[in-house]
Structure formats: structure tokens, C-alpha cells
N, C-alpha and C positions, 0 to 999 in steps of 0.2 A: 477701496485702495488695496492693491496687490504689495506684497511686500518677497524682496528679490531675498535670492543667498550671496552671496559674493563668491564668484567663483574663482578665484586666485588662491584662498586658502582653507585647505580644507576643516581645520577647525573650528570657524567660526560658523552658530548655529541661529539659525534662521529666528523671528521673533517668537516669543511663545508671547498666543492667543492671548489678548488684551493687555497688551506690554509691548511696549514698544522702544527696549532696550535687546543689545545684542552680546552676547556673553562671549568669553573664548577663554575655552577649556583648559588652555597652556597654561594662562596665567595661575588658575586655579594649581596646575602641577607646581607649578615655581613659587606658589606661597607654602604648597605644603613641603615641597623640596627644604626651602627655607627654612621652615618651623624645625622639620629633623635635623637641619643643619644645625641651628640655634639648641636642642635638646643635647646633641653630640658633645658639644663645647661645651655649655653645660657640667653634663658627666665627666668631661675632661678636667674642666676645671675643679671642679668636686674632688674626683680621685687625687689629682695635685693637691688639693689642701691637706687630705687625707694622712698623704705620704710624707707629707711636712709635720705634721700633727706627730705622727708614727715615730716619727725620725728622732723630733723633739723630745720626745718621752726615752727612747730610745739614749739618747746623748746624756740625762738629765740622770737617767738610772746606772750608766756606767761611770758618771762621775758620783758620782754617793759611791760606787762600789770602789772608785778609784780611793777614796778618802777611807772608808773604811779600811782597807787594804795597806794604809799608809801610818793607821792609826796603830794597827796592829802589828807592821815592821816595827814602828819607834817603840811601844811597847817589850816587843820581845828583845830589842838593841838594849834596852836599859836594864831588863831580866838580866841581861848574858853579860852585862859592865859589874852589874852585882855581884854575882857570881864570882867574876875573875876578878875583882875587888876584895873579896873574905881570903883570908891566909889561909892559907890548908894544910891540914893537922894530919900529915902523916903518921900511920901507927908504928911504934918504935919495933924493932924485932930481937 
């Protein structure tokens, strides 16, 4: 039994010797197109979490410094009410 190639498209490859299945090549491209497509997103998504994570930390450490910052105004406000609270003892001349 002779076995033909299909001559309409040139990717498709004649039977390999005791096999009687017929492959084509493209489909092969478009699973591995796919896979790198799938890797891309992937990475995309990755980097996105990343940048959220970043962000978070980012936000979390300027509000502690915001507090900090606020601790140390009320503080120095109540130094300086002190202060302008003690009568002052001018020296006599």
C-alpha cells in the first residue's frame, strides 16, 4: 500500500514508516506560541504582585513615619506651652 502526501498544504508530512498517523508541523508552532504566551502573563502577573507587595510596604512605612512625626510635633507643642507657662525672672539692674 502506497501512502500519498496531500498536496494542497505544504506542511503536512507524509507517514513516518510503520505509522500510520499524519502530523502538521503548525500545530506544533501554536502549542509552543501558546506555552510562551502563557510564561509572558505569567511574568506579567508576577511583576504585578510584586509592585503591589512594594507598594504595600512602601505605604505601611510612611505611615509609621507619618506617626512618628506627629508624636514628636505634640511633644515639642507641650515643651514650648512649658516654657511660656514659667513667669520669667527678669534680672533687676
Amino acid at each position: 500500500m502506497a501512502t500519498r502526501t496531500p498536496k494542497g498544504n505544504s506542511n503536512l508530512q507524509s507517514s513516518v514508516p510503520n505509522s500510520r498517523t499524519v502530523r502538521d508541523t503548525r500545530n506544533d508552532w501554536i502549542v509552543f506560541n501558546s506555552m510562551r504566551e502563557f510564561w509572558l502573563w505569567v511574568i506579567v502577573v508576577t511583576l504585578i504582585i510584586f509592585c503591589l507587595m512594594v507598594l504595600s510596604f512602601a505605604i505601611v512605612h510612611t505611615n509609621s513615619q507619618l506617626k512618628k512625626a506627629d508624636a514628636m510635633i505634640l511633644r515639642l507643642e507641650e515643651k514650648e506651652k512649658k516654657r511660656n507657662e514659667k513667669p520669667r525672672i527678669d534680672p533687676v539692674e
